[in-house]
C-alpha positions in Angstrom: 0.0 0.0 0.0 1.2 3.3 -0.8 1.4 5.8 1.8 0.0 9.3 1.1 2.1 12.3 0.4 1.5 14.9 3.8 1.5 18.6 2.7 4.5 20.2 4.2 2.7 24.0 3.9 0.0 25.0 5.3 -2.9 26.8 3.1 -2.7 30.3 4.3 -5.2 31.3 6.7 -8.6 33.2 5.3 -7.6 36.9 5.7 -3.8 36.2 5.6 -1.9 39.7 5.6 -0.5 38.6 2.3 -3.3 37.8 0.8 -4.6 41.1 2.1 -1.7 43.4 0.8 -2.0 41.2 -3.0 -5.2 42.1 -3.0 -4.7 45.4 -3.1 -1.5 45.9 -5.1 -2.1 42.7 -7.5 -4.8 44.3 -10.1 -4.0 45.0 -13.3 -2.4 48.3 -13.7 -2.0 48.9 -9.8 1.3 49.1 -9.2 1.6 51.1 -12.1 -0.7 53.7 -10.5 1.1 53.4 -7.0 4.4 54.4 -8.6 3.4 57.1 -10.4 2.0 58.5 -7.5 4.2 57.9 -5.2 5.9 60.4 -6.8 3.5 63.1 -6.2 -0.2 63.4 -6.4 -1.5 63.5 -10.2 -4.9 64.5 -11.7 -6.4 61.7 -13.8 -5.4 63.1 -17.1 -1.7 63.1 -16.0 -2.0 59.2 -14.7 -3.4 58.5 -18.1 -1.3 59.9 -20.5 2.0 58.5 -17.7 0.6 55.3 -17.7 0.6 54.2 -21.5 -2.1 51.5 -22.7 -4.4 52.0 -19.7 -7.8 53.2 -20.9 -9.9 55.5 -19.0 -12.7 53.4 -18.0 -9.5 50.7 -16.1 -8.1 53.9 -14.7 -11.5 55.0 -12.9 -12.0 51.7 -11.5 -8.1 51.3 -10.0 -8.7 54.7 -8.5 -12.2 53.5 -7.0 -11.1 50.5 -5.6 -7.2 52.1 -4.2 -9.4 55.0 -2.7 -11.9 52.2 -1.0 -9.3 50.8 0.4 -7.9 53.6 1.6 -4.4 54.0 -0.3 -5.5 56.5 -2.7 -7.2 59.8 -1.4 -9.5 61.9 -3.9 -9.5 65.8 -3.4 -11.8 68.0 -5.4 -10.4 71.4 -6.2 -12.6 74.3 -6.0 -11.8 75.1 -9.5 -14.4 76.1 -12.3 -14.3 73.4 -13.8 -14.0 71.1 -10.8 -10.4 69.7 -11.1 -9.6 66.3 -9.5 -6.1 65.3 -7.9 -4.9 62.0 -6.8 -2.3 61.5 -4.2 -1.1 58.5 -1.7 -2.4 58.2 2.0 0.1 57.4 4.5 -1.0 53.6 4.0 -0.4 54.3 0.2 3.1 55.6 0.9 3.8 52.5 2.8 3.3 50.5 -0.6 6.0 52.8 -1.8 8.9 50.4 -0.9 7.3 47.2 -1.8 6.5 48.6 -5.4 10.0 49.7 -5.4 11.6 45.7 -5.0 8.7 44.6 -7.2 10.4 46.8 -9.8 14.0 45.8 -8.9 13.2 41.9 -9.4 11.8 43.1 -12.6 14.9 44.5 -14.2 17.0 41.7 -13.0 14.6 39.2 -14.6 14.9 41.6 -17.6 18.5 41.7 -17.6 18.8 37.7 -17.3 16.1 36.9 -20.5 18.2 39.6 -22.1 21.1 37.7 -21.9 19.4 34.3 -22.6 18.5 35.4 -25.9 
């Protein structure tokens, strides 16, 4: 009789903190909104045209759902007509760092199919 494999990892517990930060930085086209402003805040024309391919209906939705959960904040300028800027909340800002290593690992992996070729 053959014994049965045991799992050596664990599933990760419903509501896992990773799970929880993926969630939030794992969408299309999210990090890609995190960097830009994590380099100051933007209006939505400004993401669009820095953040080539992206259409204006994904855009809306990214900035919905970062600003639900809370790493995006929305301010309405008293301007005629109303003008809209996007910055990072202090929980945005924390993101900073982790986009930053994404991107890192990114440009190694680069460099290495680069050279493979």
């Amino acid at each position: 009789m053959v014994s049965r494999r045991k799992k050596t990892v664990s599933e990760p517990p419903d509501k896992c903190p990773l799970t929880e930060c993926l969630s939030v930085i794992g969408g299309a086209w999210t990090p890609n909104v995190i960097w830009y402003l994590s380099k100051r805040a933007r209006r939505f024309t400004e993401l669009k045209s820095d953040i080539s391919g992206i259409s204006a209906k994904m855009l809306t939705q990214r900035l919905r759902r970062l600003e639900m959960d809370g790493v995006v904040q929305r301010n309405v300028m008293p301007t005629s007509p109303p003008t809209v800027e996007y910055r990072l909340t202090s929980l945005g800002l924390e993101l900073k760092p982790v986009i930053e290593a994404i991107a890192g690992v990114g440009h190694r992996i680069k460099e290495i199919r680069n050279k493979q070729k």
